[in-house]
mmCIF entry with sequence, helices, sheets and N, C-alpha, C, O atoms, coordinates in Angstrom:
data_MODEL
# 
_entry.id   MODEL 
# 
_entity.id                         1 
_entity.type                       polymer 
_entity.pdbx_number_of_molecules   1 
# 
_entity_poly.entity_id                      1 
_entity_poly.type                           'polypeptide(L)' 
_entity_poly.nstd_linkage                   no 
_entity_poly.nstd_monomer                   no 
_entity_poly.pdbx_seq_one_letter_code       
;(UNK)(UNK)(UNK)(UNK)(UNK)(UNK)(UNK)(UNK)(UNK)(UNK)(UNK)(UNK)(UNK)(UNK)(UNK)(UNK)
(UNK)(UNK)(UNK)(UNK)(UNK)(UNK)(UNK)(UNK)(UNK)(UNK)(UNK)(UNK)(UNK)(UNK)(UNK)(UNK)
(UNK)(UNK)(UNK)(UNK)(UNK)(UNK)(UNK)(UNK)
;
_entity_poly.pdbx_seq_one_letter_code_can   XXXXXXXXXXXXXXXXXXXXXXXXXXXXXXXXXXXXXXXX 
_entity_poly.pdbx_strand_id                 A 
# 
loop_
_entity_poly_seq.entity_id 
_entity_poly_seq.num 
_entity_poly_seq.mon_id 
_entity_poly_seq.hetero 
1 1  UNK n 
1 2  UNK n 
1 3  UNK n 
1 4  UNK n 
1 5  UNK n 
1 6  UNK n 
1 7  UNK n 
1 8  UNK n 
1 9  UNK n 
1 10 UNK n 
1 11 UNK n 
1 12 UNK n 
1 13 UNK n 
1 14 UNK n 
1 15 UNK n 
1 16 UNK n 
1 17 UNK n 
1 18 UNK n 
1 19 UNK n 
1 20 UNK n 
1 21 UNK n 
1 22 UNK n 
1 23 UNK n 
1 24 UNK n 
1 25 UNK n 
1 26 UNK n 
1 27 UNK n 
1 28 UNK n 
1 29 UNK n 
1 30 UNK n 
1 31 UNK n 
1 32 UNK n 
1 33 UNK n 
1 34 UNK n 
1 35 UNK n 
1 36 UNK n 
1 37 UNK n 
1 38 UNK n 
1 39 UNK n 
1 40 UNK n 
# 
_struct_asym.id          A 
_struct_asym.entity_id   1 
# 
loop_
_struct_conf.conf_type_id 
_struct_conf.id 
_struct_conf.pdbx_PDB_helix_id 
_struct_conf.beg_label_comp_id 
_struct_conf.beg_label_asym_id 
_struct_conf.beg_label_seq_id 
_struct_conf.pdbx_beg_PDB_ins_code 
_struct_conf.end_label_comp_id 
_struct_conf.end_label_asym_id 
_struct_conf.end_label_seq_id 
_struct_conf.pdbx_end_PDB_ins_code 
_struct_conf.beg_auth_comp_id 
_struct_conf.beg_auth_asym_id 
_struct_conf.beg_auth_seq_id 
_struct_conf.end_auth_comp_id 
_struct_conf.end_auth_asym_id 
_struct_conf.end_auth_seq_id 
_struct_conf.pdbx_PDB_helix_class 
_struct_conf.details 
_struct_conf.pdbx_PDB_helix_length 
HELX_P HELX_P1 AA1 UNK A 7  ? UNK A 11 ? UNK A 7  UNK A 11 1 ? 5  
HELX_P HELX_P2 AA2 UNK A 14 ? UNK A 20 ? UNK A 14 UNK A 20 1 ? 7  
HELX_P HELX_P3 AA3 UNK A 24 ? UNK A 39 ? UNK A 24 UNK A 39 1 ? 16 
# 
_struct_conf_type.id          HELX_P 
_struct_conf_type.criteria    ? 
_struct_conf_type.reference   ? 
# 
loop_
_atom_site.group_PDB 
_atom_site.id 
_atom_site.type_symbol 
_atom_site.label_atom_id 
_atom_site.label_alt_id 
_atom_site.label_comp_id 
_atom_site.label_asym_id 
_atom_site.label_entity_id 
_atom_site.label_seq_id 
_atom_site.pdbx_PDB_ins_code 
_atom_site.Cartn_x 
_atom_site.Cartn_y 
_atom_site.Cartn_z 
_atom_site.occupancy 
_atom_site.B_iso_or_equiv 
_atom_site.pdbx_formal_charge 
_atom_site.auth_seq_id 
_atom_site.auth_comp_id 
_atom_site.auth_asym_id 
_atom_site.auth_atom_id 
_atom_site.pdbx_PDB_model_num 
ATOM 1   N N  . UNK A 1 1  ? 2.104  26.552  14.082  1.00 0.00 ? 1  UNK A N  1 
ATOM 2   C CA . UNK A 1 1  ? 2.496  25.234  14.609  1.00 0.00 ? 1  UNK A CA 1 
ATOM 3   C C  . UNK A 1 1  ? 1.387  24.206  14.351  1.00 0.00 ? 1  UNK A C  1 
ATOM 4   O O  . UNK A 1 1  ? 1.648  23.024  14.130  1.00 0.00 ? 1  UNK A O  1 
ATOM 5   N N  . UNK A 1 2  ? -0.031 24.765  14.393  1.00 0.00 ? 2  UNK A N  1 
ATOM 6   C CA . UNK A 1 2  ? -1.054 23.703  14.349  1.00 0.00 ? 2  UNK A CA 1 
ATOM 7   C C  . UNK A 1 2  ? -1.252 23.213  13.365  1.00 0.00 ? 2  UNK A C  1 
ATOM 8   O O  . UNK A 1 2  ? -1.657 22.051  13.349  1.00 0.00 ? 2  UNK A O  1 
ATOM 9   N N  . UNK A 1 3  ? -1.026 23.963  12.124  1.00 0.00 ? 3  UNK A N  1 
ATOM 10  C CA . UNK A 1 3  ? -1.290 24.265  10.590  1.00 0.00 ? 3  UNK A CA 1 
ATOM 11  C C  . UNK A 1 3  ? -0.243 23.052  10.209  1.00 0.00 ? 3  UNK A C  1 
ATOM 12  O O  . UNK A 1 3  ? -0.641 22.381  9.257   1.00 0.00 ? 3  UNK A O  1 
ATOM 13  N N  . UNK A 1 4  ? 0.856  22.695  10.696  1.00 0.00 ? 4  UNK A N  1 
ATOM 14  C CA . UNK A 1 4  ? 2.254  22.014  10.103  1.00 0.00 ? 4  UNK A CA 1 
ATOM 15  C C  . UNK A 1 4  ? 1.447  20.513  10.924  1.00 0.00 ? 4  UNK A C  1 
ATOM 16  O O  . UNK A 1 4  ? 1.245  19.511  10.239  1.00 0.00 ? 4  UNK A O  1 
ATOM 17  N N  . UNK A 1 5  ? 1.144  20.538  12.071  1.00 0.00 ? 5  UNK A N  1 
ATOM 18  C CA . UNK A 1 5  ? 1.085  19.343  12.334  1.00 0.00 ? 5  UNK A CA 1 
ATOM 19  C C  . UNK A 1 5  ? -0.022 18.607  12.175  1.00 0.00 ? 5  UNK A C  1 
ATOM 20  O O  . UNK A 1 5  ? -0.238 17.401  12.297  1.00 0.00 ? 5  UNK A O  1 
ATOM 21  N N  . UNK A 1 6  ? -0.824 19.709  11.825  1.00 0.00 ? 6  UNK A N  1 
ATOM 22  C CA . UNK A 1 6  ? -2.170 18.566  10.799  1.00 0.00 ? 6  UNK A CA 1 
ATOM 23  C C  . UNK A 1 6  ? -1.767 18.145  9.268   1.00 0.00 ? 6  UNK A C  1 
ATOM 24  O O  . UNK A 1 6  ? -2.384 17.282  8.644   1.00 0.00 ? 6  UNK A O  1 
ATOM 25  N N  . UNK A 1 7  ? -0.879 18.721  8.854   1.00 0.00 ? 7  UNK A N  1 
ATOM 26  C CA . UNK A 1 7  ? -0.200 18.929  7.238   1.00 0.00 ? 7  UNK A CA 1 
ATOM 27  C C  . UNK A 1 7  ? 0.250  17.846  7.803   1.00 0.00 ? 7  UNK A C  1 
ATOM 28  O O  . UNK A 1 7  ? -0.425 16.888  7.426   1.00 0.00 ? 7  UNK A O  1 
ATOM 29  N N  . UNK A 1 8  ? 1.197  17.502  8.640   1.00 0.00 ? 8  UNK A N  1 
ATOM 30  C CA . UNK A 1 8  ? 2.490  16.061  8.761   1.00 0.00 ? 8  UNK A CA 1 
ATOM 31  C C  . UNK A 1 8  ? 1.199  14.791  9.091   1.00 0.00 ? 8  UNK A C  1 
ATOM 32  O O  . UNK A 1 8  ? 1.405  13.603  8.844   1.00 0.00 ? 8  UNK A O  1 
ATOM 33  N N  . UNK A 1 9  ? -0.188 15.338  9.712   1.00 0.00 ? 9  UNK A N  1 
ATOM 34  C CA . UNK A 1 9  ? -0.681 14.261  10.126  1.00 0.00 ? 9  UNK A CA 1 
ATOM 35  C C  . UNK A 1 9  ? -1.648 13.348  9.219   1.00 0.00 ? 9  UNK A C  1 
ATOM 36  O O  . UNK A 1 9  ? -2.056 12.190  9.302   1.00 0.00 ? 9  UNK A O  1 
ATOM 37  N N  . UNK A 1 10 ? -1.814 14.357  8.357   1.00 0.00 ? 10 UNK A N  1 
ATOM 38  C CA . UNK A 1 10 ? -2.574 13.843  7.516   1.00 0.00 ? 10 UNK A CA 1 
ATOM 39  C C  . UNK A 1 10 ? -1.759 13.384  6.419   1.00 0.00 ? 10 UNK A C  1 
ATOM 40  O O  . UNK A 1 10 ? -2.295 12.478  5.782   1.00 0.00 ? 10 UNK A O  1 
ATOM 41  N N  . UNK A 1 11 ? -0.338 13.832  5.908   1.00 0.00 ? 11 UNK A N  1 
ATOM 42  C CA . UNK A 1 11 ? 0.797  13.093  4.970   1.00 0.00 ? 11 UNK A CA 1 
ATOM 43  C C  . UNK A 1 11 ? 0.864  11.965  5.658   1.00 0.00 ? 11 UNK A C  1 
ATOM 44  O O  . UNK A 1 11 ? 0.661  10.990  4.934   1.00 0.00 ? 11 UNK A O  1 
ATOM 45  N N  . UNK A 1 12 ? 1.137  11.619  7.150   1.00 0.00 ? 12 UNK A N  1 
ATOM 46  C CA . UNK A 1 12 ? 1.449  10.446  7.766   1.00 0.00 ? 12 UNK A CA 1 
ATOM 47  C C  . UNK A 1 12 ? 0.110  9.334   7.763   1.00 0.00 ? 12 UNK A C  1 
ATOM 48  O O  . UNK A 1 12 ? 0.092  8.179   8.190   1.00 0.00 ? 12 UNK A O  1 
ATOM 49  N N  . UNK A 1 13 ? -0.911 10.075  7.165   1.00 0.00 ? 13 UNK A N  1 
ATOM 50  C CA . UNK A 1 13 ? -2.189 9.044   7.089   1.00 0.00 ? 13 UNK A CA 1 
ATOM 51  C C  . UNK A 1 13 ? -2.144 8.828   5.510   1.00 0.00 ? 13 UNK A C  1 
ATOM 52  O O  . UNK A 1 13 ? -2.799 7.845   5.165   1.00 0.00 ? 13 UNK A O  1 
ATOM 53  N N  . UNK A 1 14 ? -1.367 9.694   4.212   1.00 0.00 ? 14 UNK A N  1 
ATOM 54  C CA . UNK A 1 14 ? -1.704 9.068   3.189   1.00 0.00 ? 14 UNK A CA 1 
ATOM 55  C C  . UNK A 1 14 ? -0.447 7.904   2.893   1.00 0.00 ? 14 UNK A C  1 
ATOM 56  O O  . UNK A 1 14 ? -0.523 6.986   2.076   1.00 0.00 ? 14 UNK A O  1 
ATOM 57  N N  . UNK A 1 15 ? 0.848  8.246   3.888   1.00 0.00 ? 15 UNK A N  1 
ATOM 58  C CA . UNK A 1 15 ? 1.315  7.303   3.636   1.00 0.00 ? 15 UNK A CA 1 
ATOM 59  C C  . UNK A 1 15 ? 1.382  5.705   3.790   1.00 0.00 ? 15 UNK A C  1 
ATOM 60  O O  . UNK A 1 15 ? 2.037  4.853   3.190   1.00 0.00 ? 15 UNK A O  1 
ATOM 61  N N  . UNK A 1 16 ? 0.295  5.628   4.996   1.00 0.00 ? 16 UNK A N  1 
ATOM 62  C CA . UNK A 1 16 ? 0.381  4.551   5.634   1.00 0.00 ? 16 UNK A CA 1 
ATOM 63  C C  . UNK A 1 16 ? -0.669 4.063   4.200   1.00 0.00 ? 16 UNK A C  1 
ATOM 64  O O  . UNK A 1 16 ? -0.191 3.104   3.594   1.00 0.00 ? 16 UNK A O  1 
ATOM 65  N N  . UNK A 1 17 ? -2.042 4.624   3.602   1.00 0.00 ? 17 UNK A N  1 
ATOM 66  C CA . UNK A 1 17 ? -2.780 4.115   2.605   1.00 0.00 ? 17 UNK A CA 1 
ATOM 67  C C  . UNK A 1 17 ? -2.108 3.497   1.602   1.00 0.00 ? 17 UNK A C  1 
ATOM 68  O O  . UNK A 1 17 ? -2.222 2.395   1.065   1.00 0.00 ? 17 UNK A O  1 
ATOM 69  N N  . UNK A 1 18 ? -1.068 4.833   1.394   1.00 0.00 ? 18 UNK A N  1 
ATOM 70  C CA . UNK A 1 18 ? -0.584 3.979   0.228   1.00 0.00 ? 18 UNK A CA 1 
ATOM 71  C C  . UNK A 1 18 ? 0.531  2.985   0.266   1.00 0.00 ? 18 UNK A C  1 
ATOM 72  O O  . UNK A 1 18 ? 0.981  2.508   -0.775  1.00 0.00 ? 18 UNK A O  1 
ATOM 73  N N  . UNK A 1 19 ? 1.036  2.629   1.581   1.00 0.00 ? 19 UNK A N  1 
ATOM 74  C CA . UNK A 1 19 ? 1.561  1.723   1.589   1.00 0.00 ? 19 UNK A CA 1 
ATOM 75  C C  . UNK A 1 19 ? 0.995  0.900   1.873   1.00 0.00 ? 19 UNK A C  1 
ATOM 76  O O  . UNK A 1 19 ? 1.692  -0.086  1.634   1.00 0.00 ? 19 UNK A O  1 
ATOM 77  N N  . UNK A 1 20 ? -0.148 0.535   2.377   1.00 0.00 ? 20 UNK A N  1 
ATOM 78  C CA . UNK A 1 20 ? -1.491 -0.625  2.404   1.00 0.00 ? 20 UNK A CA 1 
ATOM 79  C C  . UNK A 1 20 ? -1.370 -1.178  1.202   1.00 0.00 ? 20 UNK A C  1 
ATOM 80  O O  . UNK A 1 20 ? -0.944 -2.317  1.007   1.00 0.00 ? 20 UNK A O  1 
ATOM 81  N N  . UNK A 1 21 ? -1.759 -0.353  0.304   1.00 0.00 ? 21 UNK A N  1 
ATOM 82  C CA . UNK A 1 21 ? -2.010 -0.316  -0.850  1.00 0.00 ? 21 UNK A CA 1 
ATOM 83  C C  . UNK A 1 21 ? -1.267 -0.634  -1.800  1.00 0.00 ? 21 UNK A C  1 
ATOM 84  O O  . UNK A 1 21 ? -1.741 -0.642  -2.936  1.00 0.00 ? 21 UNK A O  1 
ATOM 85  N N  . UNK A 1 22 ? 0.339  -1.041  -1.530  1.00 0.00 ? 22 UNK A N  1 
ATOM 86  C CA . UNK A 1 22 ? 1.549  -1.205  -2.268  1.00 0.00 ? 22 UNK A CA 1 
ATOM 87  C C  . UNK A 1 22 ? 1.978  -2.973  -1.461  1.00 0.00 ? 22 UNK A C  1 
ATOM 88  O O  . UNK A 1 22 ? 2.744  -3.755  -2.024  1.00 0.00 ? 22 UNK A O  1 
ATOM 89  N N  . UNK A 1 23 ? 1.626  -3.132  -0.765  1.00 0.00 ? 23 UNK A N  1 
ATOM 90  C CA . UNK A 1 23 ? 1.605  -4.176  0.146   1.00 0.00 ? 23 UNK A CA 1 
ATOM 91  C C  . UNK A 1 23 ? 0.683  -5.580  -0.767  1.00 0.00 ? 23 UNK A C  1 
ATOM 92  O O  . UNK A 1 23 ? 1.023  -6.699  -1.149  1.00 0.00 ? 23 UNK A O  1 
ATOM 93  N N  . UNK A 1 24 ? -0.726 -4.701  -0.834  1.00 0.00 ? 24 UNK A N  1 
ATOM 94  C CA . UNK A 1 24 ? -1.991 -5.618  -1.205  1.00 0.00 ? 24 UNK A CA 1 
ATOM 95  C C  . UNK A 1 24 ? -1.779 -5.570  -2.742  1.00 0.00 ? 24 UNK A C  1 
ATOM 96  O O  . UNK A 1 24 ? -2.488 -6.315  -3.417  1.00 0.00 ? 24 UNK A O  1 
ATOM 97  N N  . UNK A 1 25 ? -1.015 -4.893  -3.270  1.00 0.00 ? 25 UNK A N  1 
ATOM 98  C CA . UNK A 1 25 ? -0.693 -5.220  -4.843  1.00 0.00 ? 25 UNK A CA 1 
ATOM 99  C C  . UNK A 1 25 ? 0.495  -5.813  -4.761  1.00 0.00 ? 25 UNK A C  1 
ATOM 100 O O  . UNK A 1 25 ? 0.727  -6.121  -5.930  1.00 0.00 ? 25 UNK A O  1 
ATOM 101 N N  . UNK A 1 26 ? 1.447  -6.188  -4.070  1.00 0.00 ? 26 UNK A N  1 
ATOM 102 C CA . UNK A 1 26 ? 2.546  -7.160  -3.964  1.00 0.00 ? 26 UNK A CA 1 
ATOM 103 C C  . UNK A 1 26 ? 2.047  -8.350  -3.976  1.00 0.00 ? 26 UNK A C  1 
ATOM 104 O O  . UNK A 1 26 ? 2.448  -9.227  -4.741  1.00 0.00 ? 26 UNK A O  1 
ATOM 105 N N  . UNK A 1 27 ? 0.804  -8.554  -2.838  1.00 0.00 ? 27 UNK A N  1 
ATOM 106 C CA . UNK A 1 27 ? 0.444  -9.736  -2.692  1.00 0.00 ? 27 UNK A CA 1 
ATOM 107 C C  . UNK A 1 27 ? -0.732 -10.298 -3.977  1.00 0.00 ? 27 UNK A C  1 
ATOM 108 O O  . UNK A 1 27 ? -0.999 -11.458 -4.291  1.00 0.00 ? 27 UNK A O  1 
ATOM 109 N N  . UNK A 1 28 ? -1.222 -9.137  -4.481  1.00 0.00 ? 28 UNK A N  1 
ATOM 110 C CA . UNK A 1 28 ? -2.275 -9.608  -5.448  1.00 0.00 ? 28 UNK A CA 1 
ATOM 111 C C  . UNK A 1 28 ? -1.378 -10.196 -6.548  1.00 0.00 ? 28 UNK A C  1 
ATOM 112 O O  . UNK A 1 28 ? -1.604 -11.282 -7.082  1.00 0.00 ? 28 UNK A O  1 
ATOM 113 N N  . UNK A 1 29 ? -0.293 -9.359  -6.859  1.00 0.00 ? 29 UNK A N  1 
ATOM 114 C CA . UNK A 1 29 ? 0.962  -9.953  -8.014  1.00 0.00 ? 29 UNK A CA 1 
ATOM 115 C C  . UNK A 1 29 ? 1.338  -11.185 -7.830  1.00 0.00 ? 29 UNK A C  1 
ATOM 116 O O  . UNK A 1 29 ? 1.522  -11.848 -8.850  1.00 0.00 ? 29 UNK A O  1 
ATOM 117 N N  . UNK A 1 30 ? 1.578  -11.894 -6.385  1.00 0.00 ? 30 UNK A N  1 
ATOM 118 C CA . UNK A 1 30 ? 2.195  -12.998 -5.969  1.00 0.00 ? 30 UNK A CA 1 
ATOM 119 C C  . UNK A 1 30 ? 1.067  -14.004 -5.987  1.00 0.00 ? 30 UNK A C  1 
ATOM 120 O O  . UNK A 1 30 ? 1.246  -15.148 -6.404  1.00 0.00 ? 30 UNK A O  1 
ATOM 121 N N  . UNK A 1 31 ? -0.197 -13.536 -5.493  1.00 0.00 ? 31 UNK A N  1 
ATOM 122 C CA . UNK A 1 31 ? -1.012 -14.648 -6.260  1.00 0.00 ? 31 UNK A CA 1 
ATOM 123 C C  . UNK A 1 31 ? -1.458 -14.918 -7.483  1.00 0.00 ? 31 UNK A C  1 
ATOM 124 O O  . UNK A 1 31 ? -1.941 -15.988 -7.852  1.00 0.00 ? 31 UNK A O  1 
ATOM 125 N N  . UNK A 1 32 ? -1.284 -13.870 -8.168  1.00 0.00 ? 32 UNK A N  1 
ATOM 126 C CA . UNK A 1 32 ? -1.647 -14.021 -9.481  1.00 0.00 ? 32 UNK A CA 1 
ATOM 127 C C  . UNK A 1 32 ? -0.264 -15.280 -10.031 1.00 0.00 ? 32 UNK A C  1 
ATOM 128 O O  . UNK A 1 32 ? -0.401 -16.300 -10.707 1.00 0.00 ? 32 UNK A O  1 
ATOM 129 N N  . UNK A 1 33 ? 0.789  -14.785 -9.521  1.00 0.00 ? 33 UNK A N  1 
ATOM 130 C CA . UNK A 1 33 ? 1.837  -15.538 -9.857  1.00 0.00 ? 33 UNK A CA 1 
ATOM 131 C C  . UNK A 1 33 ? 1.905  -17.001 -9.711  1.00 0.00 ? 33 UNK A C  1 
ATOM 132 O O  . UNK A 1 33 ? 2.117  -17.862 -10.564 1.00 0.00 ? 33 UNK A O  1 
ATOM 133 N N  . UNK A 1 34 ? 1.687  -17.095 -8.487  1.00 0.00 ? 34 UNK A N  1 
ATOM 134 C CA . UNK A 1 34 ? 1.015  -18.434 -7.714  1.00 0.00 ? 34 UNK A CA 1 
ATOM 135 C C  . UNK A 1 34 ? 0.144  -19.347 -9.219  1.00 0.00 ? 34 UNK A C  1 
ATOM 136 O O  . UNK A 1 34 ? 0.340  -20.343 -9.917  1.00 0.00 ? 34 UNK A O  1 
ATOM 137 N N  . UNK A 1 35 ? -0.525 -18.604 -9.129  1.00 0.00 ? 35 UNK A N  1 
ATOM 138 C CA . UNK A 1 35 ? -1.911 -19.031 -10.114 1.00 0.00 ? 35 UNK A CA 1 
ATOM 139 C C  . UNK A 1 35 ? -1.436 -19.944 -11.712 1.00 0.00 ? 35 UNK A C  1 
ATOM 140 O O  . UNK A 1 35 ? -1.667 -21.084 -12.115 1.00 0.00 ? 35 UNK A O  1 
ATOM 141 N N  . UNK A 1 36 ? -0.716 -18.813 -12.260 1.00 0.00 ? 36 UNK A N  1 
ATOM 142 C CA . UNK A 1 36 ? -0.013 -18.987 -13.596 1.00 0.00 ? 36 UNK A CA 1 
ATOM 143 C C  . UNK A 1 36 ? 0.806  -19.848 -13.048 1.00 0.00 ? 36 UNK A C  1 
ATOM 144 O O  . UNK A 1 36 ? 0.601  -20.771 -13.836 1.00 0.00 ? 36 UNK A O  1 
ATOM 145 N N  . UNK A 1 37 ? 1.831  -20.404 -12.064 1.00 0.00 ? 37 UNK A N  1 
ATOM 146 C CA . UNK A 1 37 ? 2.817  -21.109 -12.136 1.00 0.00 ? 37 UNK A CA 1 
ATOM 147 C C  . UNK A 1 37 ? 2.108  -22.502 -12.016 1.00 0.00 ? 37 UNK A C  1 
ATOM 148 O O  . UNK A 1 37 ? 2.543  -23.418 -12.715 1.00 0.00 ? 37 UNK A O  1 
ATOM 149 N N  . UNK A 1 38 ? 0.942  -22.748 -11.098 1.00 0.00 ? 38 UNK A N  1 
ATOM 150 C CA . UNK A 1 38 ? 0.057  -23.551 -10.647 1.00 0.00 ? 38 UNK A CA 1 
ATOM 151 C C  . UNK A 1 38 ? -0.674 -23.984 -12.151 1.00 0.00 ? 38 UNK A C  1 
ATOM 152 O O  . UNK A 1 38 ? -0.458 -25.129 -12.548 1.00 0.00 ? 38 UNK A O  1 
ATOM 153 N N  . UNK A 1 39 ? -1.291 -23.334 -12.749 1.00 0.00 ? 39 UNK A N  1 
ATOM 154 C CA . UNK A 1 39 ? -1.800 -23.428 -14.203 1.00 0.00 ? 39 UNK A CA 1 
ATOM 155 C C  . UNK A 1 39 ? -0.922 -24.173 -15.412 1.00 0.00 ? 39 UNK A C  1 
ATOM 156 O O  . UNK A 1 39 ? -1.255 -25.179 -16.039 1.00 0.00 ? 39 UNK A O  1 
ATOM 157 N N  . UNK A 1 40 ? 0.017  -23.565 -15.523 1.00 0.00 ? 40 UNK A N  1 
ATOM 158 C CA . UNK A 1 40 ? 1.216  -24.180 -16.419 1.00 0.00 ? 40 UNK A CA 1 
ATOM 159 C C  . UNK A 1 40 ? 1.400  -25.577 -15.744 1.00 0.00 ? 40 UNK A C  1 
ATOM 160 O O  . UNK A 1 40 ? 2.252  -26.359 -16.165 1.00 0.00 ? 40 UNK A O  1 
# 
């Protein structure tokens, strides 16, 4: 039982990273976008 819920706890900690991480490249895309539309 202990073995599964450090396995789920630590999946539930890489998911939250990599959804940090999918978040802050949405927004890095949207400023980059920002940028080029602003530029043109």
């Amino acid at each position: 039982m202990r073995i599964t819920e450090r396995i789920n706890k630590s999946r539930r900690k890489i998911n939250g990273i990599s959804a940090c991480f999918c978040m802050r490249k949405q927004f890095v895309l949207q400023i980059i976008q920002f940028i080029v539309d602003f530029s043109w």
